[in-house]
N, C-alpha and C positions, 0 to 999 in steps of 0.2 A: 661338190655337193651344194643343195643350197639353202638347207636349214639354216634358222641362226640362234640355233640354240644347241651350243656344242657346250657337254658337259665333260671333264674328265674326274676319272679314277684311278684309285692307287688298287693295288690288291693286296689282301692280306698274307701272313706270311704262310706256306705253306699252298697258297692258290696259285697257278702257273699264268705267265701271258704270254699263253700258248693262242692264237687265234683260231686252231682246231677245237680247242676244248672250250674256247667263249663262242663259238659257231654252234656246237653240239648243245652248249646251256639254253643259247638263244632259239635252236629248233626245238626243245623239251618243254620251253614254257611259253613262246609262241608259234601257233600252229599257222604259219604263212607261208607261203614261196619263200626261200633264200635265194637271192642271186646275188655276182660277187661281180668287183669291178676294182680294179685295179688296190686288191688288198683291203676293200673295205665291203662290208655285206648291206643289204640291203631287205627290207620289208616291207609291205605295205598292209595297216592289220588294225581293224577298232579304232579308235582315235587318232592312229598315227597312216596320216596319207603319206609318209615315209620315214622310216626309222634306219638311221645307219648305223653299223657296230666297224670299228678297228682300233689297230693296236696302234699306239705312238712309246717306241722302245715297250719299259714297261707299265707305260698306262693303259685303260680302255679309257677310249673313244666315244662318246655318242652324241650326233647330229637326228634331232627327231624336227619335222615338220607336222604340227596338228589336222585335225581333220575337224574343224566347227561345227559341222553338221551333223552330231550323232547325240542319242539318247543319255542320258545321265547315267543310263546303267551299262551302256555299254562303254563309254568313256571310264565308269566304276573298274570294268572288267580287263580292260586295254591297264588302265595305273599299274591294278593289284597284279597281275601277269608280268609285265616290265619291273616293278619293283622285285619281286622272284628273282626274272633274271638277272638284275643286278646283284644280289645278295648271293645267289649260286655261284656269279660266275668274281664276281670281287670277295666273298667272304666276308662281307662288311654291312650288316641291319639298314635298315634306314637311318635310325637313330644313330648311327654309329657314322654310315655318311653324313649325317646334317653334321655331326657332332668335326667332323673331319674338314669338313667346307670351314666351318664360322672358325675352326683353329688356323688354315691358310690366308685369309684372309683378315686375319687379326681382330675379328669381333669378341 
């Protein structure tokens, strides 16, 4: 892949890291082609000229590459759509990820 902006997540408890059911979250709240390549998916959608989803054991995964050339509101729309499916498919707000980030990282 060649983002370089790989983020990982934990999932709450009760959320599966089942990659069919983080596929299914990921086609419900962005409406792009899925294509998959050796266990990791793939999109191209609003701000993200590539977005990749997989599972490492039980983390998610994500490598996004930006797309500079778009409108404010659709860069708006691309966030608020991706933040969804994070929060669908990890169980965890935003505020709950920030909050989870700065406690690994010891701030």
């Amino acid at each position: 892949m060649v983002g370089d902006n790989i983020q990982v997540y934990t999932f709450k408890r009760g959320f599966s890291a089942d990659i069919e059911r983080v596929r299914e979250v990921l086609k419900a709240n962005i409406p792009a082609e899925i294509t998959e390549n050796e266990g990791k998916y793939a999109i191209s959608y609003g701000a993200f000229k590539n977005l990749y989803v997989w599972l490492d054991g039980r983390k998610l995964c994500v490598d996004s590459e930006s797309e500079m050339n778009v409108s404010e509101d659709v860069a708006f729309e691309t966030n608020k759509r991706y933040r969804k499916f994070l929060q669908e498919a990890t169980g965890y707000t935003a505020k709950e990820r920030l909050k989870k980030a700065k406690k690994e990282v010891g701030s």
